[in-house]
C-alpha positions in Angstrom: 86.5 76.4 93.1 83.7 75.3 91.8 82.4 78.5 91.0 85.6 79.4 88.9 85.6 76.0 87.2 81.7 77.0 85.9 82.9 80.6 84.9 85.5 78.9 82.4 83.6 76.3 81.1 80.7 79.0 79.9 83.6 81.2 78.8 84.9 78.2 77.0 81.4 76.8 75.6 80.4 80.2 74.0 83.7 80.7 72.6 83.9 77.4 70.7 79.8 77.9 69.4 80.7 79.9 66.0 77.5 78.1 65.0 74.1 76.8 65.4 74.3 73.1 67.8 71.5 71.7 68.5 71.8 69.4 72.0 69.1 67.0 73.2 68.7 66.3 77.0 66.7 63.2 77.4 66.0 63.3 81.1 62.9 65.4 82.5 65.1 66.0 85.6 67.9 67.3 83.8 65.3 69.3 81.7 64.4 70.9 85.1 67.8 71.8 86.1 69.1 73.3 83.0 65.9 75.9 83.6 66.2 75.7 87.5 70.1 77.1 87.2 69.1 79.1 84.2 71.6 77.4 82.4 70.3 78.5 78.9 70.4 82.5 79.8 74.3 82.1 80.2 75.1 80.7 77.2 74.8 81.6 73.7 71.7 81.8 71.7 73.4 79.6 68.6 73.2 76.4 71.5 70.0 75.5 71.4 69.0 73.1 73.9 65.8 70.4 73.3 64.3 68.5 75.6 63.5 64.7 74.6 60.6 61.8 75.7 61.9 61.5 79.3 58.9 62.2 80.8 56.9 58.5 81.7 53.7 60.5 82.3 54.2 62.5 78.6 54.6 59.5 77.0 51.7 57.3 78.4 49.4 56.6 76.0 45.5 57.5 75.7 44.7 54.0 75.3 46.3 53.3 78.6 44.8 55.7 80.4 41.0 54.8 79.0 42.0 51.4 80.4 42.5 52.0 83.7 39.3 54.1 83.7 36.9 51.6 82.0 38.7 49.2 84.9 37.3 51.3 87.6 33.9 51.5 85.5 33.8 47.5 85.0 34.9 46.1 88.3 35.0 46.3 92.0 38.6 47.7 92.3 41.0 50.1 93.8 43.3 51.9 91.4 46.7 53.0 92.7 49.0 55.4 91.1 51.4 58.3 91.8 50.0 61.3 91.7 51.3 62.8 88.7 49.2 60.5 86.3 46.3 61.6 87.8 45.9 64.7 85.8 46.6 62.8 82.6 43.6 62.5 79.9 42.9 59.9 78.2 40.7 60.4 74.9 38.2 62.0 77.1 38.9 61.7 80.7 41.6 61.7 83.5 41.4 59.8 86.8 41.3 62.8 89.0 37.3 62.9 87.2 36.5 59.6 88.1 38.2 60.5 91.8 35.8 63.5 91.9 32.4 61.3 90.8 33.4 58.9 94.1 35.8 56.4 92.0 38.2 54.5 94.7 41.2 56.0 93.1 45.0 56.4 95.9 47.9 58.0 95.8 50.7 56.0 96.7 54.0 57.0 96.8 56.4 53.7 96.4 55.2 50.6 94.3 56.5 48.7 98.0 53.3 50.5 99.8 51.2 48.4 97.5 52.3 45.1 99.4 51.2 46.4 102.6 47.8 47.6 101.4 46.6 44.4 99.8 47.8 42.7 102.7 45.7 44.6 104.8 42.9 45.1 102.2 42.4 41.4 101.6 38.8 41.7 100.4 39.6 44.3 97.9 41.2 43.8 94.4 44.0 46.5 93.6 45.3 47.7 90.4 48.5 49.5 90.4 49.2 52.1 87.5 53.4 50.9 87.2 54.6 53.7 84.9 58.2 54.9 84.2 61.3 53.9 82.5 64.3 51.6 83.2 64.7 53.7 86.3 61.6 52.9 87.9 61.2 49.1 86.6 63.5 47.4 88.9 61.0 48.7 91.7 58.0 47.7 90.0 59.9 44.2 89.5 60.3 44.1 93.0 57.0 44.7 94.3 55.1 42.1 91.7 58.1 39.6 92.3 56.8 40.2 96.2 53.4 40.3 95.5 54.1 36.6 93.7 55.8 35.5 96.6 53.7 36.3 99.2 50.4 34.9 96.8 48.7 38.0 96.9 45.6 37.1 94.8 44.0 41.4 95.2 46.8 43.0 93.7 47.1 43.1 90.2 50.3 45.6 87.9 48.8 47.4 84.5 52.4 48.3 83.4 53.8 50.7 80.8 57.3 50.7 81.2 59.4 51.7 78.4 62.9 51.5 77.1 64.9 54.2 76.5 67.3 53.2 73.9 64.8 52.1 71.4 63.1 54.9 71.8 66.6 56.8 71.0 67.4 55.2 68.2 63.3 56.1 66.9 64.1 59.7 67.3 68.0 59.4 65.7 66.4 57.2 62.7 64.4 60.3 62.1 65.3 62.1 58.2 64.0 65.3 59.5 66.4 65.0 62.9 68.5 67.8 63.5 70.3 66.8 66.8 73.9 67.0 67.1 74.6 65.7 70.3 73.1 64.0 73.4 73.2 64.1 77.1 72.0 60.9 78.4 69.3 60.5 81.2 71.9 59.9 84.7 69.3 57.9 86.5 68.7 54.9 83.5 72.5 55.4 82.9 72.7 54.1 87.1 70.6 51.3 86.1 71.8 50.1 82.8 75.2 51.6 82.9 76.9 53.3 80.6 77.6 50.9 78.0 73.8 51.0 77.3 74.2 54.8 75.3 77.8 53.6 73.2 75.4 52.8 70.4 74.6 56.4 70.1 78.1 57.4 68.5 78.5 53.8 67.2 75.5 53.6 65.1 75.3 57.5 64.5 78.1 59.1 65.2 76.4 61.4 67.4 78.8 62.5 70.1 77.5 61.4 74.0 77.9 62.4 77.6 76.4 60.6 80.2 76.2 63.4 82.9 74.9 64.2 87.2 72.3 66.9 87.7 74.5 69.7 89.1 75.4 72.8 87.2 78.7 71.7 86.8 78.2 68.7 86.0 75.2 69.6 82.8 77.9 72.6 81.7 80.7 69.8 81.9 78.4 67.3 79.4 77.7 70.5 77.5 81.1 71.9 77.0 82.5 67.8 76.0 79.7 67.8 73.4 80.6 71.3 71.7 83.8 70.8 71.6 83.2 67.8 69.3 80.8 69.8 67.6 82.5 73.0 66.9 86.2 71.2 66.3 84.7 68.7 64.1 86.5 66.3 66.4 86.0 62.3 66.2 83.0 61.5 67.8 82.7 60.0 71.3 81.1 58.7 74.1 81.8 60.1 77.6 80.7 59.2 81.0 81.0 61.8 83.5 78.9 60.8 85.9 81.4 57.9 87.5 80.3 58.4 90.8 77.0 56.6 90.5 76.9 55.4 86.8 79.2 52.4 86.8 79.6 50.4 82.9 77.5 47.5 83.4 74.9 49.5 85.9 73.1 47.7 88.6 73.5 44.0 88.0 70.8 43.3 90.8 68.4 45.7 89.2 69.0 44.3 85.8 68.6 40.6 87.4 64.9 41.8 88.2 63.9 42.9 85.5 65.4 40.4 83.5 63.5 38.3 85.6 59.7 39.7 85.7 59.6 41.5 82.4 59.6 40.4 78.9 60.4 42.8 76.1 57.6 44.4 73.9 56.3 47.2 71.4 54.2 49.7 72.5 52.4 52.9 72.0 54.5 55.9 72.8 52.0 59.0 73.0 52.6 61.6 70.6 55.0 59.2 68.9 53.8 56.3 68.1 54.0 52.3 68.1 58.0 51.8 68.8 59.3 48.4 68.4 61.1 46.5 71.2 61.0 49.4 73.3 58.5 48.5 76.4 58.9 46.2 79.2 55.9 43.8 79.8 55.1 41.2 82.4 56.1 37.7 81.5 54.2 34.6 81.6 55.6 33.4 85.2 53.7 36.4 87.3 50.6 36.7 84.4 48.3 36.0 87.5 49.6 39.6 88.5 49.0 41.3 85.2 46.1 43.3 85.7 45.1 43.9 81.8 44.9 39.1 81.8 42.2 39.7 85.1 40.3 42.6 84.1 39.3 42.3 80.5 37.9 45.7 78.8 37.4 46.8 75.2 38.9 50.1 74.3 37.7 51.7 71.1 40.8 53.1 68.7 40.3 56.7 68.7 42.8 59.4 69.2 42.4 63.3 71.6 42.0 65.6 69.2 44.3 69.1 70.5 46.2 71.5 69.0 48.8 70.7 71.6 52.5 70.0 70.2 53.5 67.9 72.2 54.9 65.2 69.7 57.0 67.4 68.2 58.8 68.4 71.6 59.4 64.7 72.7 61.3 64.8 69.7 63.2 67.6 69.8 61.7 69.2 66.2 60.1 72.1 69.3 60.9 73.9 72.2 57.6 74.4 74.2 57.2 77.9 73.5 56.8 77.0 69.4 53.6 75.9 70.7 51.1 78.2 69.9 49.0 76.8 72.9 52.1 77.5 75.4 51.0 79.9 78.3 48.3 81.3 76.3 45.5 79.0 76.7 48.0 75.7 78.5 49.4 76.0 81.6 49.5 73.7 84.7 46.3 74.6 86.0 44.8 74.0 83.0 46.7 71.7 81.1 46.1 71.0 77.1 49.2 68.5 76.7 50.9 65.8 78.6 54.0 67.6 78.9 52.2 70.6 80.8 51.0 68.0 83.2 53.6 66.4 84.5 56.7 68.2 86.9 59.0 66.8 84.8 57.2 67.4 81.6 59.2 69.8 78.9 56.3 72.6 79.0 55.4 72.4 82.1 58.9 73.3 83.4 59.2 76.1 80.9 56.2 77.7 82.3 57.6 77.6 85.6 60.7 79.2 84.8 59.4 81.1 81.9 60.8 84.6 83.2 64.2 83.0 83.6 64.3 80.9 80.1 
């Protein structure tokens, strides 16, 4: 059934495409799927489908990076992290460097590990690297709201959390924007429901589909946005993803962060300073906040690469408009964020390269 329901809906989607629609996907996991299924190969080359900022480890700033380093240079600490921000530079080094010179740098694989480490690491301090989006923050909430609780006085959060709907309405505010159509990141949908992504035809009138990560599901998103595209229909918002993206999303979740968090600006890498759009800690847990006990002076300066990466956060470029794609950046030797990361935009078009 399914099968035959995908057949039609391509049939369908390449029909109604007598012209050029540009479609941004904003999640790195549905950026991964769409090239996983080879979703772009079966339908027509006027749909053109760009991949946005919703890669935490793209988007984390130099500056933020060169922090946690000069931490590790200044002070007696651990630094914990996932292992996908290892790899990512700062202006001149990553972490996996200061690993290599004998640096006390772990790979931990839920923010909820931390608690068990300090506790059994009392006479160590430990900084945790808490990167992501809405999706991740509630967990990150958690563990410092934890932490708090059970006075923990050696473990210590550097955040950089980030919203995604300023970040949305950055890239839509953009004169040079181009994108007719969006499918909302699923997982930050299941946290802040999908009420969260209404101001995307309400303020722009940019039709919206908030979608799951199965090939039906991505051609279903696809085929409700041409059709409002091609038709010239009224524009709507659309959640088809009921099954585990409720209006209102996770009250509980949203209680947490409510509760640990404060809202922010912040430096978006490749983008820029964005307004309102990151998720700080709040005065109640400070003692936890790792950037009000370890205090380091980071010099403004900027990586200098040819990488393109800016322009394929924001959908103006697919990864292979970047003259550093495959030719001299690839995942083993990485020139750009987005190479460095699984879920980064170029790094999943090199891995699929023969099937994109």
């Amino acid at each position: 059934m399914d099968k035959r329901l995908i057949q039609n809906l391509i049939k369908e989607i390449n029909i109604m495409a007598d012209k050029e629609i540009k479609i941004m996907e904003v999640c790195g996991t549905h950026t991964q799927m769409i090239a996983k299924l080879g979703i772009r190969s079966v339908l027509s080359p006027k749909i053109k489908l760009l991949s946005g900022p919703g890669c935490p480890v793209c988007v984390t700033d130099e500056k933020y990076i060169d922090t946690a380093i000069e931490m590790l240079n200044n002070y007696d600490v651990t630094i914990a992290t996932f292992g996908d921000l290892l790899r990512v530079k700062g202006t001149k080094n990553c972490l996996i460097d200061e690993k290599s010179k004998g640096k006390n740098v772990r790979i931990i694989h839920s923010p909820l590990d931390l608690i068990e480490m300090a506790e059994v690491n009392k006479d160590k301090k430990i900084i945790f690297l808490g990167v992501g989006f809405e999706t991740t923050a509630p967990i990150i909430a958690l563990a410092i709201k934890t932490a708090f609780e059970k006075r923990l006085n050696n473990l210590f959060f550097l955040t950089s959390i980030k919203l995604m709907n300023p970040i949305l309405h950055y890239i839509l505010k953009q004169p040079e924007s181009q994108i007719q159509g969006l499918i909302c990141p699923g997982h930050v949908a299941s946290i802040k429901g999908a009420k969260y992504f209404e101001f995307i035809v309400d303020d722009y009138n940019i039709p919206a589909v908030v979608c799951g990560f199965k090939a039906l599901d991505i051609l279903g998103g696809i085929h409700y946005l041409v059709k409002q595209i091609s038709n010239n229909e009224k524009r709507n918002f659309k959640n088809l993803y009921k099954r585990c993206v409720k209006p209102n999303g996770n009250p509980t979740a949203n209680q947490l962060m409510e509760e640990v968090f404060q809202v922010s600006y912040g430096e978006w890498r490749g983008i820029g300073n964005v307004e309102n759009s990151f998720l700080t800690i709040n005065k109640k847990y400070e003692n936890l906040d790792a950037e009000k006990n370890f205090i380091v002076k980071i010099e403004s300066q900027k990586h200098i690469t040819k990488c393109e990466c800016s322009d394929i956060l924001l959908g103006n470029k697919t990864p292979r408009e970047c003259q550093l794609f495959s030719r001299i950046c690839n995942p083993l030797s990485p020139h750009g964020p987005c190479m460095v990361s699984t879920e980064g935009a170029c790094a999943i078009a090199y891995r699929y390269r023969e099937e994109m």
